[in-house]
SERO-4910 file (N, C-alpha, C, O; in steps of 0.05 Angstrom, whole numbers):
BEGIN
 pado doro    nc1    nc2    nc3   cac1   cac2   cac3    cc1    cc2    cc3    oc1    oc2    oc3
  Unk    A    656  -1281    599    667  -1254    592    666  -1250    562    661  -1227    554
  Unk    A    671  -1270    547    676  -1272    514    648  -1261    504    647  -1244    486
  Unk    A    621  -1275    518    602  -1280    514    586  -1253    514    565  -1251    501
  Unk    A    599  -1226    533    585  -1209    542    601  -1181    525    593  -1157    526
  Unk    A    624  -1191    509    642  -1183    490    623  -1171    467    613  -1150    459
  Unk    A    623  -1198    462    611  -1205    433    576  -1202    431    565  -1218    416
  Unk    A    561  -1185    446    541  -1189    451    522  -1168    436    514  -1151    452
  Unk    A    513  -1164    408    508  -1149    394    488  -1132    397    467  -1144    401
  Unk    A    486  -1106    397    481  -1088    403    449  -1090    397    442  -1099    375
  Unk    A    429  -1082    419    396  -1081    421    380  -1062    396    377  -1038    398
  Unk    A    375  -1072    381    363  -1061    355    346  -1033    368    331  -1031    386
  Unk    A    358  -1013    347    342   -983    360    305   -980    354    292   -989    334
  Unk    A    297   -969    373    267   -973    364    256   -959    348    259   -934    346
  Unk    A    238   -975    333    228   -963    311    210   -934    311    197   -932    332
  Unk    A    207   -916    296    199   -894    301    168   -896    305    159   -877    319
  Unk    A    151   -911    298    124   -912    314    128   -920    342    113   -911    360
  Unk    A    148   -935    347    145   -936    376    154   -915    386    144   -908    407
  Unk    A    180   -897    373    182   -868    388    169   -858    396    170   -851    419
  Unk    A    143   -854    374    124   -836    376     95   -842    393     76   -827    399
  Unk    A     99   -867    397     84   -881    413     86   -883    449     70   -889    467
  Unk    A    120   -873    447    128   -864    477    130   -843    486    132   -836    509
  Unk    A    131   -826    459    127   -791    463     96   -788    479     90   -777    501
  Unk    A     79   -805    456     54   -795    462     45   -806    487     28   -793    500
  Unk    A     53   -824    496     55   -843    527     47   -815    551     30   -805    565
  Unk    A     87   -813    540     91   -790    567     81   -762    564     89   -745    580
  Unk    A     63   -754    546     57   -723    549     79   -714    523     73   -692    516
  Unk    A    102   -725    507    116   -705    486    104   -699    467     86   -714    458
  Unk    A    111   -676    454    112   -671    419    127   -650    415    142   -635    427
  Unk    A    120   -655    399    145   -642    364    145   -619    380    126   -610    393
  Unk    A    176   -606    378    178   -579    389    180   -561    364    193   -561    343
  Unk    A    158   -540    378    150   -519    348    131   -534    329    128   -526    305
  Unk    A    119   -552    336     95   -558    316     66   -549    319     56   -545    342
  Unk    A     56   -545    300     35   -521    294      6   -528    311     -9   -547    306
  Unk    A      3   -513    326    -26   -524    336    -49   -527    326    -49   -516    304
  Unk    A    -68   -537    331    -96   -534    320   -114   -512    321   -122   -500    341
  Unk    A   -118   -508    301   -133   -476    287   -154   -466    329   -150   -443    338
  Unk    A   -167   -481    341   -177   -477    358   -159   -468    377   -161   -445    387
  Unk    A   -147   -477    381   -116   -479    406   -104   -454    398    -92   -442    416
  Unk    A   -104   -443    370    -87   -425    367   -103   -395    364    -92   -374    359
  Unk    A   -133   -400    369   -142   -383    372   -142   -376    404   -138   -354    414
  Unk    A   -148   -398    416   -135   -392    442   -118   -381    457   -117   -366    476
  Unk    A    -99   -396    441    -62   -384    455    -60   -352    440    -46   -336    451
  Unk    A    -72   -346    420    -80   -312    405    -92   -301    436    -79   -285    449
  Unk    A   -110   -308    442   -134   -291    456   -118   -288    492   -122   -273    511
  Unk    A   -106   -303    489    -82   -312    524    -64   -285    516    -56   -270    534
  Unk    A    -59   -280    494    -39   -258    502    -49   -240    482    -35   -234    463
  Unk    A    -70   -231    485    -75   -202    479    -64   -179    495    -59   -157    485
  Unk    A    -62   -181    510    -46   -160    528    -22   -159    517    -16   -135    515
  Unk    A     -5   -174    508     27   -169    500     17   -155    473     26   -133    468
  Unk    A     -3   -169    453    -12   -158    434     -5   -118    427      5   -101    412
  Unk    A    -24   -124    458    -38    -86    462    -14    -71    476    -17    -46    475
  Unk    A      2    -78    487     21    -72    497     45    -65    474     55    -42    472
  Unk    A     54    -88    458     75    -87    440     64    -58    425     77    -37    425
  Unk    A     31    -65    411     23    -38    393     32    -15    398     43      1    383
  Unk    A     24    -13    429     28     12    438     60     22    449     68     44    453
  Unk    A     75     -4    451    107     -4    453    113      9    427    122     32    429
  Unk    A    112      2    411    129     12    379    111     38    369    121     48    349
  Unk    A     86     50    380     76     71    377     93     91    382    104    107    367
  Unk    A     94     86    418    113    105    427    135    123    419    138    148    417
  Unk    A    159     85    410    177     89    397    181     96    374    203     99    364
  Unk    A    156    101    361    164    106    329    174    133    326    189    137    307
  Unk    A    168    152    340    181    182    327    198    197    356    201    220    364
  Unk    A    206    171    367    223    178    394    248    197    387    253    220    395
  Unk    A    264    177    366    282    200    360    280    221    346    301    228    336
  Unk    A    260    236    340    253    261    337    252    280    346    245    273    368
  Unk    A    255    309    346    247    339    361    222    335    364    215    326    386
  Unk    A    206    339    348    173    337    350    172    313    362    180    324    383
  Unk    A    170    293    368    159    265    372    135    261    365    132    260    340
  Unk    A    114    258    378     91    245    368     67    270    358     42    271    359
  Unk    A     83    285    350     63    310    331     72    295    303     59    301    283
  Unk    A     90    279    300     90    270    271     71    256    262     65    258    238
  Unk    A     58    239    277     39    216    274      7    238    259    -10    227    245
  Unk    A      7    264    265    -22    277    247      2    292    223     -1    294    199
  Unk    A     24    302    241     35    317    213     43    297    187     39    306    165
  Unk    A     52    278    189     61    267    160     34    259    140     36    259    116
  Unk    A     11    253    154     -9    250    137    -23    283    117    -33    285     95
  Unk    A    -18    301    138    -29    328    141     -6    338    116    -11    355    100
  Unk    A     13    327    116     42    339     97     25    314     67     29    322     44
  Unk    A     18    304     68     10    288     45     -4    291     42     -7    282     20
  Unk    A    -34    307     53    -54    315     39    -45    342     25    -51    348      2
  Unk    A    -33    355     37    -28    378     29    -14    375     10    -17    396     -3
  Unk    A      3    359     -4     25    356    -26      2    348    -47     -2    363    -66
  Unk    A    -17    320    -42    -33    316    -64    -52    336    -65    -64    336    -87
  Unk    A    -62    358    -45    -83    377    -57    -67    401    -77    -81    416    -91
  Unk    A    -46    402    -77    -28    421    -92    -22    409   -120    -14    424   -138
  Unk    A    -25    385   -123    -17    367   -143    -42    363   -161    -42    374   -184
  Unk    A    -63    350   -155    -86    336   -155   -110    357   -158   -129    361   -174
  Unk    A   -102    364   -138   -130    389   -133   -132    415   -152   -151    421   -167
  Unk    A   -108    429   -149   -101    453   -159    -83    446   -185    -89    463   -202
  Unk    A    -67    430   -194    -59    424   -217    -79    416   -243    -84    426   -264
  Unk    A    -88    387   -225    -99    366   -248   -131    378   -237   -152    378   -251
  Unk    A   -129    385   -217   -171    396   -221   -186    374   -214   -209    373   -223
  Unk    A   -181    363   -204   -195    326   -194   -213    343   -167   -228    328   -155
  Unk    A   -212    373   -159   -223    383   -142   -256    394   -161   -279    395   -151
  Unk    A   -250    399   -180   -282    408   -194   -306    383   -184   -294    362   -179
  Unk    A   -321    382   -182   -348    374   -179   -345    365   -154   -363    350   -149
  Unk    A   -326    368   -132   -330    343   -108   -336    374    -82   -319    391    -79
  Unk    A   -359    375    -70   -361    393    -43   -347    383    -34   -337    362    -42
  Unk    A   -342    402     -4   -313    396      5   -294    390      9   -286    382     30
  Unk    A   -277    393    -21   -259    373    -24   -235    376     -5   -222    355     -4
  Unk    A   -227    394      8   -202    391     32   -216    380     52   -197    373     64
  Unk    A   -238    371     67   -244    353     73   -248    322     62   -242    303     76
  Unk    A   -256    319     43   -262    295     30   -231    288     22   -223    266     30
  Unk    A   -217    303     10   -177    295      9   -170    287     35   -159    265     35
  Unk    A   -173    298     55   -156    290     86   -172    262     90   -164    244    104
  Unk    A   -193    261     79   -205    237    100   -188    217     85   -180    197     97
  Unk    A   -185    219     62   -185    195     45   -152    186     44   -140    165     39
  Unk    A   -145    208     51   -112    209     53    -99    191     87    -79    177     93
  Unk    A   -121    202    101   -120    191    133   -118    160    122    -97    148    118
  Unk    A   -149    146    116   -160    124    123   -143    108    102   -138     85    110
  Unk    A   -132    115     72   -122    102     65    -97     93     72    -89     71     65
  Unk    A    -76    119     96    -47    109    108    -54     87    130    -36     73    140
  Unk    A    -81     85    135    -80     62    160    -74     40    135    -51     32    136
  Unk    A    -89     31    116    -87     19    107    -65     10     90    -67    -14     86
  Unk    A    -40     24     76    -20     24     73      2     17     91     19      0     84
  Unk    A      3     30    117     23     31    136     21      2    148     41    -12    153
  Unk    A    -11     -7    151    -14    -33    163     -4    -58    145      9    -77    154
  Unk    A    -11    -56    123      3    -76     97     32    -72     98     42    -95    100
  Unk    A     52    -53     98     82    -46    107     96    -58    126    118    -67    124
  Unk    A     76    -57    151     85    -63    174     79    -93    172     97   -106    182
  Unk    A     60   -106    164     58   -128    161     79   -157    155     89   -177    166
  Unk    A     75   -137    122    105   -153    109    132   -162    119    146   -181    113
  Unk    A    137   -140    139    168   -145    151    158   -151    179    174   -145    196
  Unk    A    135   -162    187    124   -174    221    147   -198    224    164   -192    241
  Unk    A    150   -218    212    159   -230    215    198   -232    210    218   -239    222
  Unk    A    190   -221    180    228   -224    179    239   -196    187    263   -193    182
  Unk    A    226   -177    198    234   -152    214    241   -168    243    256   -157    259
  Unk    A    233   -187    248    235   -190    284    243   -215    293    241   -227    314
  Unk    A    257   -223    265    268   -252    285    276   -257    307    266   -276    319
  Unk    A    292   -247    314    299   -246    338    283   -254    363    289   -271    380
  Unk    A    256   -237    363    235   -242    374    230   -270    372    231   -288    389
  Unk    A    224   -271    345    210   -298    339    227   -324    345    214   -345    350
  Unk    A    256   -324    346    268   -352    351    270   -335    388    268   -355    402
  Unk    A    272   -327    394    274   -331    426    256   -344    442    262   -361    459
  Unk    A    222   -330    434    206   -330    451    183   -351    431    178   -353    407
  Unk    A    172   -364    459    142   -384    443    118   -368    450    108   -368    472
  Unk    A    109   -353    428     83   -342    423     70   -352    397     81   -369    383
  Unk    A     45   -341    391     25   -351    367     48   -322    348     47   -299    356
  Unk    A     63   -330    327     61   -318    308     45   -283    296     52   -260    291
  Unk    A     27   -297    297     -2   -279    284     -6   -254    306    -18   -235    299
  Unk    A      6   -256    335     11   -241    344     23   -214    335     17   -192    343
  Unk    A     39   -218    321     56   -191    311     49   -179    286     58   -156    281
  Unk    A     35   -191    269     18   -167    245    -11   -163    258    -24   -145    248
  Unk    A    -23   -178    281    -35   -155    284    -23   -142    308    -30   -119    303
  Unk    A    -19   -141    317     -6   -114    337     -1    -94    318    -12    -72    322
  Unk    A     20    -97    293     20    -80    277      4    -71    268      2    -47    271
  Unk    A    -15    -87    250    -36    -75    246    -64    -54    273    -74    -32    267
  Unk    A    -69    -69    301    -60    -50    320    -53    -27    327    -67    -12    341
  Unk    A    -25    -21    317    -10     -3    325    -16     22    298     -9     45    302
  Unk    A    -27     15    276    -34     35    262    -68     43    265    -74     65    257
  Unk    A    -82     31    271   -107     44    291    -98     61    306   -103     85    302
  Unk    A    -85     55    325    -79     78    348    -70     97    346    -72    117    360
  Unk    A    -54     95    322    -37    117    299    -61    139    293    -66    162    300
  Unk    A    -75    118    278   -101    133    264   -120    145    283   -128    167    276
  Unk    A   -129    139    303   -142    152    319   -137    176    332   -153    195    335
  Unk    A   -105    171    341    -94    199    344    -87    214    326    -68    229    331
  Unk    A    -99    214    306    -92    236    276   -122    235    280   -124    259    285
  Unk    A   -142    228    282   -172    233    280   -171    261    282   -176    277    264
  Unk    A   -162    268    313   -163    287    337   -162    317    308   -179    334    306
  Unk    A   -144    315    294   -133    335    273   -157    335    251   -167    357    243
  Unk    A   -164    318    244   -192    306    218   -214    325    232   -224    345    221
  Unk    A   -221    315    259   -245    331    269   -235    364    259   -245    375    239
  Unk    A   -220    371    271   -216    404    272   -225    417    254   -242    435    253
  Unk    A   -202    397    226   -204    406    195   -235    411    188   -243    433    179
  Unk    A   -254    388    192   -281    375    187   -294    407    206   -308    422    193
  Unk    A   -291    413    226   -301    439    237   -294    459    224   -312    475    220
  Unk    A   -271    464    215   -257    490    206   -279    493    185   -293    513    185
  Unk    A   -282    475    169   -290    471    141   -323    481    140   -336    491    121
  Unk    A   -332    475    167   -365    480    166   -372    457    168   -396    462    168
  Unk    A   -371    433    171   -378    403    172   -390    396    202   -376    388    221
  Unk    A   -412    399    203   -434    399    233   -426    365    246   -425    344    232
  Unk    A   -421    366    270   -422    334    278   -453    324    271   -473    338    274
  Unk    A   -452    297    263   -478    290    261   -487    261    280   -477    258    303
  Unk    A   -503    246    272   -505    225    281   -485    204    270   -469    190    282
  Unk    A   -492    207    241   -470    205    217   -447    187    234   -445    163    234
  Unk    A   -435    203    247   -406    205    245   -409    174    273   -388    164    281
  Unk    A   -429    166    281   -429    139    306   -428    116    282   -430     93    291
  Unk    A   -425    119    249   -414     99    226   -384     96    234   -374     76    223
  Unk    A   -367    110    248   -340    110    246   -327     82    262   -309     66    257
  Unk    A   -349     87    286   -334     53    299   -341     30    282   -326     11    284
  Unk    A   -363     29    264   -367      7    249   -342      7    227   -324     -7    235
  Unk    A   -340     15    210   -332     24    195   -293     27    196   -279     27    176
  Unk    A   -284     28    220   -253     26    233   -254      1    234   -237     -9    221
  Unk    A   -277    -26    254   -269    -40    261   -271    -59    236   -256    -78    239
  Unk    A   -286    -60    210   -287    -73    188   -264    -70    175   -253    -89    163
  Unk    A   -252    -43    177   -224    -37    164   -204    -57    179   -188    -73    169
  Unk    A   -210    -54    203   -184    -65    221   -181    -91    210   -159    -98    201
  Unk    A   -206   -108    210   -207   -138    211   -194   -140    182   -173   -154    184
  Unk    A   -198   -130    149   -188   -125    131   -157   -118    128   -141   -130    113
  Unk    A   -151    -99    145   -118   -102    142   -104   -116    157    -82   -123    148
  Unk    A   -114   -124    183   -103   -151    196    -97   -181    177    -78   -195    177
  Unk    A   -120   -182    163   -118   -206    149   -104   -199    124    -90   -219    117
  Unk    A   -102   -175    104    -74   -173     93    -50   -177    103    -30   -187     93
  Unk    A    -55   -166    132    -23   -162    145     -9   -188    150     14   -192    155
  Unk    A    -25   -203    148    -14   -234    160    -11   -248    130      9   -262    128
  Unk    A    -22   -248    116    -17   -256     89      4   -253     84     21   -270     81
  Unk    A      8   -222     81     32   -205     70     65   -213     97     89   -213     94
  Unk    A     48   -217    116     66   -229    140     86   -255    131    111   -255    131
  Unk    A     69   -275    123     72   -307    114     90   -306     85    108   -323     83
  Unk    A     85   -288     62     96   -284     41    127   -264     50    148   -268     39
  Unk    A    124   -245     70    147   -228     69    171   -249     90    195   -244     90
  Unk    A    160   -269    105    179   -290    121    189   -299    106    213   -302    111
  Unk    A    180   -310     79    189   -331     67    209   -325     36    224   -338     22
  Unk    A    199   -296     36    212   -272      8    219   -254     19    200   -239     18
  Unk    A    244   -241     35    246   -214     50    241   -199     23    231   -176     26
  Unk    A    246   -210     -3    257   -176    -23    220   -167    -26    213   -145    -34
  Unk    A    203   -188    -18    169   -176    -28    171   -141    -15    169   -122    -30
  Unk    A    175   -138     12    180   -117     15    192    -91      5    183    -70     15
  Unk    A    212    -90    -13    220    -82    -34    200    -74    -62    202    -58    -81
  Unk    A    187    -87    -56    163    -86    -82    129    -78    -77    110    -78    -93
  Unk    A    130    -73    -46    109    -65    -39    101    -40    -42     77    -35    -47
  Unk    A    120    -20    -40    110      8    -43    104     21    -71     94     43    -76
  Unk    A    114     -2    -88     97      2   -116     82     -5   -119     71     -1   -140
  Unk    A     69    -23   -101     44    -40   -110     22    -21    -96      3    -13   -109
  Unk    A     27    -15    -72     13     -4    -57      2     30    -70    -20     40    -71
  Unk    A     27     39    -78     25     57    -96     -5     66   -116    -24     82   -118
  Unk    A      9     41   -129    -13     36   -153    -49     27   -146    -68     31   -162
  Unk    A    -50     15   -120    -68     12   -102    -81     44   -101    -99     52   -115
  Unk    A    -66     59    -83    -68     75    -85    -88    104   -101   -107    118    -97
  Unk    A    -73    101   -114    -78    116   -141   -110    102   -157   -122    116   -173
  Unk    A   -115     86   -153   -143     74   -167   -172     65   -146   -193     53   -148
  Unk    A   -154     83   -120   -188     81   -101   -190    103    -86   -194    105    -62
  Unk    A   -189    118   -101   -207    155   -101   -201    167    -75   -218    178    -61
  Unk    A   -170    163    -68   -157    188    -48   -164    210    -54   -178    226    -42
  Unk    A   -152    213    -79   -154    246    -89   -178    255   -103   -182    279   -108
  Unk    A   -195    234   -110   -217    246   -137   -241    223   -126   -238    202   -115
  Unk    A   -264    237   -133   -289    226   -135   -287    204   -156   -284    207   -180
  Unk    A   -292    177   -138   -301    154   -164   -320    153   -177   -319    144   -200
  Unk    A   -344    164   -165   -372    165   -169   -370    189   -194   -384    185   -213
  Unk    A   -352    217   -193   -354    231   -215   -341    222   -233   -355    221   -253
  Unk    A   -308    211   -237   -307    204   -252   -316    178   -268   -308    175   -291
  Unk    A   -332    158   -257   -342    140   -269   -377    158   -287   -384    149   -308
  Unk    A   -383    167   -283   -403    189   -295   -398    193   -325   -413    188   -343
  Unk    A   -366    207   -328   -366    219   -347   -339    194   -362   -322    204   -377
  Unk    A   -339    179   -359   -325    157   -371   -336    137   -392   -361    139   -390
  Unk    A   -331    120   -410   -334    108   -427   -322     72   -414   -323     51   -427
  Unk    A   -310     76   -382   -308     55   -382   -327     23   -379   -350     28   -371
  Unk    A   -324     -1   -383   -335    -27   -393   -350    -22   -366   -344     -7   -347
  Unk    A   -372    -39   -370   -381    -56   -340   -364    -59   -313   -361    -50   -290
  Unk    A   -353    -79   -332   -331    -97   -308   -311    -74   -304   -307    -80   -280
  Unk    A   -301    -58   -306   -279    -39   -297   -287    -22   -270   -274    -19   -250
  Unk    A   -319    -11   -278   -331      5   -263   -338    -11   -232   -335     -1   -210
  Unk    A   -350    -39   -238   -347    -56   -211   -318    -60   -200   -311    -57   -176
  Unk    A   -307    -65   -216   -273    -64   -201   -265    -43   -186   -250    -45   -167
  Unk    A   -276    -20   -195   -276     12   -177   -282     13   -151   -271     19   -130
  Unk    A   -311      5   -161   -334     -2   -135   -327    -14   -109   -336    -11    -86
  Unk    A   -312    -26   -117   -315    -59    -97   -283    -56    -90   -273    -69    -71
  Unk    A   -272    -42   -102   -242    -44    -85   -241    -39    -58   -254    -20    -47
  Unk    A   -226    -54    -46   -234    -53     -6   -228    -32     -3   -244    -19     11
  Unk    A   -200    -14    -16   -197      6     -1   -211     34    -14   -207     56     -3
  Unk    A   -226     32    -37   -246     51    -39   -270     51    -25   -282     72    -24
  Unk    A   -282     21     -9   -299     19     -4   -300     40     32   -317     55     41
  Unk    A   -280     32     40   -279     38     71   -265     67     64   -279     80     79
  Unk    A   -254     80     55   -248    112     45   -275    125     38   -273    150     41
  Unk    A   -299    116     30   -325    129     17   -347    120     42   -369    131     42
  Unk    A   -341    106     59   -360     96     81   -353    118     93   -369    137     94
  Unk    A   -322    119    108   -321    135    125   -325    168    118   -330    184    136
  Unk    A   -322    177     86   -331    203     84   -361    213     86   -373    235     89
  Unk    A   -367    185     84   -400    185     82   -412    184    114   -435    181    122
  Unk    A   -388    186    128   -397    178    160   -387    212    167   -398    228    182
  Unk    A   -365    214    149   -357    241    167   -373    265    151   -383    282    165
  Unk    A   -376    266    129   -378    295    110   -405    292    103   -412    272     91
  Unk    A   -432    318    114   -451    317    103   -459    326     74   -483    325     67
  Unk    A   -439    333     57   -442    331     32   -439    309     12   -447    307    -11
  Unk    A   -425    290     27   -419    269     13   -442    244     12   -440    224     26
  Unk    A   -458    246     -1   -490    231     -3   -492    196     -3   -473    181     -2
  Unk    A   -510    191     -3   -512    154     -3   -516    155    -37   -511    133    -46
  Unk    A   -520    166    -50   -524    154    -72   -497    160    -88   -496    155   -112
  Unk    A   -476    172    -75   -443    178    -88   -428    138    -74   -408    128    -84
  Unk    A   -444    125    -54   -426    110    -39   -441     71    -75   -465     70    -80
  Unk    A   -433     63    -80   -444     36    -93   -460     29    -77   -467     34    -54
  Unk    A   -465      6   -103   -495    -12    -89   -480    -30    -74   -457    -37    -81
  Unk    A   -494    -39    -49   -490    -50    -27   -466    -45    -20   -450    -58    -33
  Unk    A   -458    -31     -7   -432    -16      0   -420    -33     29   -397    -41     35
  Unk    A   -446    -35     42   -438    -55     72   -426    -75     65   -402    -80     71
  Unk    A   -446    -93     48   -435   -123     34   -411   -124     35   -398   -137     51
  Unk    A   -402   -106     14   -376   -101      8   -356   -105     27   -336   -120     25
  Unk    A   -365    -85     50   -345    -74     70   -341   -101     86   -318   -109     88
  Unk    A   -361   -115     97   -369   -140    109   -356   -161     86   -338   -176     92
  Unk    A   -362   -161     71   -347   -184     58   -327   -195     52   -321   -219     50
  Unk    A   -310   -163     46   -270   -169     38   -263   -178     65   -247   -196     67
  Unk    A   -278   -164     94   -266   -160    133   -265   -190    125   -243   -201    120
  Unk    A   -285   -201    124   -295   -236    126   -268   -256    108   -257   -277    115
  Unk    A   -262   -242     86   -251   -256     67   -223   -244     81   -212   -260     97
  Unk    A   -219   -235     80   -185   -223     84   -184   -231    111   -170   -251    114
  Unk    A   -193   -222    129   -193   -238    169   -193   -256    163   -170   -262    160
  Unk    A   -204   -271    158   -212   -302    168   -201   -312    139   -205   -336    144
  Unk    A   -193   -312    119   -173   -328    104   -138   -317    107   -117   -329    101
  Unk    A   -142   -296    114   -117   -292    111   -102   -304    147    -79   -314    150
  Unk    A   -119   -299    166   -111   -313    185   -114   -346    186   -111   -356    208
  Unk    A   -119   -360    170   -117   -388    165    -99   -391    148    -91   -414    153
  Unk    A    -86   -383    132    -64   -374    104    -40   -375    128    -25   -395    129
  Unk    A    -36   -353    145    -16   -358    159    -13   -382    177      8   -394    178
  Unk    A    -39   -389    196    -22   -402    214    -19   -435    204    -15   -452    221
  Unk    A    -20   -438    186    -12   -464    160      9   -469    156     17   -490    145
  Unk    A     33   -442    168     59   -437    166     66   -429    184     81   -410    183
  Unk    A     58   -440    209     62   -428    231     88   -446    254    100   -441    275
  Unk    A     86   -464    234    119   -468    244    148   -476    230    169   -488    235
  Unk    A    131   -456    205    163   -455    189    181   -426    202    206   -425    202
  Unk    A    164   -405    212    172   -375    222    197   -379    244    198   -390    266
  Unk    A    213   -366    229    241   -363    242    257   -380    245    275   -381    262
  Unk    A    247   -405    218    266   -428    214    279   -421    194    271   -401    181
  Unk    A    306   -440    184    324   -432    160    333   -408    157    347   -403    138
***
């Protein structure tokens, strides 16, 4: 009895052998990050919740409204109209450009996808915790849905762009079969901001705070309101400033698509290699910015 008293306690096993019995029976780490392949997988398994959620928070976005979803063409339609009163008719950024209430709406449209999608991005993650500690999905799911959900935005404001583009005298052309290329290069481009901006706004809620000046200033230096192509003409600016113009993503995909929609707007107003461009940031921003996040893909909705 003394013997079974005093009988000192079985040394705990060492953590390779833990992990050596985890891996035995089928365990691992709960919430640990899968492999870039696997997680393109477990992405592609629920595209449907993806396309679903997009079009869930579409819905809801101007639910509590009188109008409801006439806001989705009017608030862009209310912002072109504020900067052609400003821009156009004030500062004169309307002299040398044909059609410029067409060439303003387009640029005003294509650049809110691109804004709204970087917005919605930022707060994907620390907007929805809740989501995120309840349920086991891929992350990356929810900036792009967001990103997503401002396509579908944008498409249904198209419907308003055509009209304007008719009102104006603007003939449909062949032209205008550039627009599916040209959306889906955008898309892949703000998806891979959005998840960037996703991974940085989880980990900094206040970045969001600081976005709409940034975006702002974005803004304002890729030719919503004014011809780049005229004002680089009559400028004195360096080399390098004028390529910085050029090549900014969101001037590049704003001048594609006017060049898809407006037959005044010529190939020799769009830079040299303009596709490159377009193809190159999709490549760099998709596919790095979706490797950027899921690197952190199981710190989301911890701490």
């Amino acid at each position: 009895m003394s013997q079974v008293l005093h009988t000192p306690p079985a040394p705990a096993p060492a953590e390779g052998d833990l992990a050596a019995l985890a891996a035995r029976h089928g365990l691992s780490v709960s919430g640990a990050r899968p492999s870039l392949r696997q997680y393109v997988r477990q992405l592609w398994a629920r595209r449907h919740f993806i396309t679903a959620f997009a079009t869930a928070k579409l819905t809801a976005q101007y639910s509590q409204a009188k109008l409801g979803q006439i806001w989705q063409v009017a608030t862009p339609l209310l912002n072109a109209a504020v900067y052609y009163f400003i821009f156009g008719v004030l500062l004169g950024t309307s002299r040398g450009v044909s059609d410029y209430i067409p060439f303003l709406v387009t640029g005003v449209f294509i650049w809110t996808f691109t804004q709204n999608s970087i917005m919605a991005g930022t707060r994907a993650i620390s907007g929805n915790l809740g989501l995120v500690r309840a349920l086991h999905f891929p992350r990356a799911a929810l900036p792009i849905s967001f990103a997503l959900q401002q396509l579908q935005q944008l498409l249904f404001s198209m419907a308003a762009l055509v009209v304007i583009l008719l009102c104006f005298g603007i003939p449909v052309s062949a032209s205008w079969l550039l627009i599916v290329p040209v959306l889906f290069l955008q898309f892949v481009f703000n998806s891979g901001v959005s998840m960037i901006m996703a991974r940085m706004g989880a980990k900094t809620p206040d970045i969001a705070q600081l976005m709409p000046f940034i975006l702002r200033t974005w803004m304002y230096v890729s030719g919503v309101m004014f011809s780049i192509d005229n004002t680089l003409k009559h400028s004195g600016m360096p080399n390098s400033a004028k390529v910085l113009l050029e090549s900014n993503p969101a001037a590049v995909y704003i001048d594609l698509m006017r060049f898809a929609l407006i037959d005044s707007f010529k190939a020799h107003q769009l830079p040299h290699h303009v596709w490159a461009y377009a193809t190159g940031w999709a490549l760099l921003a998709g596919v790095g910015g979706f490797i950027y996040f899921w690197k952190a893909e199981e710190t989301y909705g911890r701490g």
